[in-house]
C-alpha positions as CSV (number, residue, x, y, z in Angstrom):
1,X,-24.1,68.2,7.8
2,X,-26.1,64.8,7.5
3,X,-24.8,61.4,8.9
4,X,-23.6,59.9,5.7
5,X,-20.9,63.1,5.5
6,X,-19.6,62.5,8.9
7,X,-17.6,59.0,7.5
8,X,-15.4,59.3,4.5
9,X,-17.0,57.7,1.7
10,X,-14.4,54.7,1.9
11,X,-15.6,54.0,5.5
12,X,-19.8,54.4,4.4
13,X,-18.7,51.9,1.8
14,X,-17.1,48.8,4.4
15,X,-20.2,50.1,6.6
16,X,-23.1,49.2,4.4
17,X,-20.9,45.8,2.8
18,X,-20.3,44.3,6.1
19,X,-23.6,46.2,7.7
20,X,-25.0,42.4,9.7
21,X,-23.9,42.5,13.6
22,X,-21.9,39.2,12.8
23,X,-19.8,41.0,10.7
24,X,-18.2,43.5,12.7
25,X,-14.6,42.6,12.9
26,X,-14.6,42.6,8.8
27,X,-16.0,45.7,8.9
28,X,-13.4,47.0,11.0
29,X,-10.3,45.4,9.0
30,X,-12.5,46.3,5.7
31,X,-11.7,50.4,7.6
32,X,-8.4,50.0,8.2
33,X,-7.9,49.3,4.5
34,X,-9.6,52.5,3.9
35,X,-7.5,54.4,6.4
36,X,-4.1,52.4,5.3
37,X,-1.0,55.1,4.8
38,X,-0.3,53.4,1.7
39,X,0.1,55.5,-1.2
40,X,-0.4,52.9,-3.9
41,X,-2.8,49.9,-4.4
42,X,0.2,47.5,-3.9
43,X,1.8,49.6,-0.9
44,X,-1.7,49.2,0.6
45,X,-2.2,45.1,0.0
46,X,0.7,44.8,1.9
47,X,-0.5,46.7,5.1
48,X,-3.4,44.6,4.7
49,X,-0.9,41.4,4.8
50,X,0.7,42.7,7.6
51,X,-2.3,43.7,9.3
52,X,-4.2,40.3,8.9
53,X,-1.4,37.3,8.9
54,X,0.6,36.7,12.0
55,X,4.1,37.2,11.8
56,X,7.5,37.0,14.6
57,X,7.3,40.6,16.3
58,X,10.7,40.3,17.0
59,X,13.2,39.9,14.3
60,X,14.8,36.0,14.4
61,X,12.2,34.9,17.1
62,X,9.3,32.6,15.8
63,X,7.8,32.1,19.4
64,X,6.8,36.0,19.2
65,X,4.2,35.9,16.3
66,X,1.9,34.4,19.5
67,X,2.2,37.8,20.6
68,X,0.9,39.5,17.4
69,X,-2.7,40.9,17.5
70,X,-3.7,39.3,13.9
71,X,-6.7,36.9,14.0
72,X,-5.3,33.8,15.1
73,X,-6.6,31.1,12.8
74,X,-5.7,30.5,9.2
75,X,-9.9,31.3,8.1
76,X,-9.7,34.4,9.9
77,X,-6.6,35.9,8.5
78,X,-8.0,35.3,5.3
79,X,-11.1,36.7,6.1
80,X,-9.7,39.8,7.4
81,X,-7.4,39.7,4.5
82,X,-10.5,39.7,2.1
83,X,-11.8,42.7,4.1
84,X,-9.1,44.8,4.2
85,X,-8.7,44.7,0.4
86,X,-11.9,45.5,-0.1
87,X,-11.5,48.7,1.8
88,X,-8.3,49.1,-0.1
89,X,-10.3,48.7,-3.4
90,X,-13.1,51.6,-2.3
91,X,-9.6,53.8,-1.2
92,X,-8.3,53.3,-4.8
93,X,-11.5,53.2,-6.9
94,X,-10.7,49.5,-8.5
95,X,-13.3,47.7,-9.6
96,X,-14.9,44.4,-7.7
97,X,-13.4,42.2,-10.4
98,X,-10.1,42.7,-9.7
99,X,-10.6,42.8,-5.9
100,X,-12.0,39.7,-5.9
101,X,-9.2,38.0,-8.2
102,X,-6.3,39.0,-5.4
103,X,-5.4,36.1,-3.3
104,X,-4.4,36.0,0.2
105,X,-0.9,35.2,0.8
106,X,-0.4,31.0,1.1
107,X,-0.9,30.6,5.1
108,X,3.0,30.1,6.9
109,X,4.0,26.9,8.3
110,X,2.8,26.6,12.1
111,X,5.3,28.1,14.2
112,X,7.9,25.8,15.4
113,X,7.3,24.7,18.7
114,X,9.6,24.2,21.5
115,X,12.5,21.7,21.0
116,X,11.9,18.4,22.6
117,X,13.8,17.9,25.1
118,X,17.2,15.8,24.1
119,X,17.0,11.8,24.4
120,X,17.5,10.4,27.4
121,X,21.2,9.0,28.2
122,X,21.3,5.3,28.9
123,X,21.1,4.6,32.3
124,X,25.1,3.7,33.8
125,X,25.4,0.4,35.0
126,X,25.5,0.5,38.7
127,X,28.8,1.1,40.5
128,X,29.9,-2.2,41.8
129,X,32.2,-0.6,44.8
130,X,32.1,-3.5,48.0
131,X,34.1,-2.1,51.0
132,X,36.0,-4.3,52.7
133,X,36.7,-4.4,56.1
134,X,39.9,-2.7,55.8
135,X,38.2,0.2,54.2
136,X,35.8,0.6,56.7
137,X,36.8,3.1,59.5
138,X,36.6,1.2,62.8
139,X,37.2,4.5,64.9
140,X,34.6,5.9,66.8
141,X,33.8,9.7,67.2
């Protein structure tokens, strides 16, 4: 068996297209397109979606999409979104032109940051009590 047999041909193919050192991480989202368990082209842009785009890990909590492992910034998601499609594109056998005609979801609105904290109340006027003499205890201890 010669090298070239020991990587599916889907793999070889994200291997020589994103062959330069810089290019690493595509290659590696450009696999995972390859090796998505979707059984349809569409079934298999949406792991790429899911892989690339950070989204809330738990349901009804927007704070936890920090905790996702997708690229962080909005070029990188679509970077690795670009990759990932091209591996699903060797995976299905569709041609370059309609690979390169599917866009990457719009990017989400930034995840809502903490509440500010509520206005201040308005300072009470200060308590005007004056003890008088009578109020004073006068007894000693």
């Amino acid at each position: 068996m010669i090298p070239q047999q020991w990587t599916p041909p889907c793999n070889s193919q994200c291997t020589n297209k994103y062959a330069a050192l810089m290019q690493i991480p595509w290659r590696v989202f450009c696999k995972k397109g390859c090796d998505a368990d979707g059984d349809t082209w569409d079934e298999c842009l949406s792991e790429c979606d899911e892989i690339c785009y950070k989204d809330p890990v738990l349901r009804d909590q927007k704070w936890s999409a920090y905790i996702d492992r997708s690229p962080g910034s909005v070029s990188y998601s679509e970077e690795c979104f670009h990759a990932c499609v091209a591996g699903c594109g060797y995976k299905f056998e569709i041609p370059s032109d309609q690979i390169n005609q599917v866009n990457s979801r719009s990017p989400k609105p930034p995840i809502e940051e903490k509440p500010a904290a509520p206005p201040a109340l308005e300072p009470r006027p200060p308590c005007k009590s004056i003890l008088t003499n009578e109020e004073i205890p006068s007894t000693s201890a």
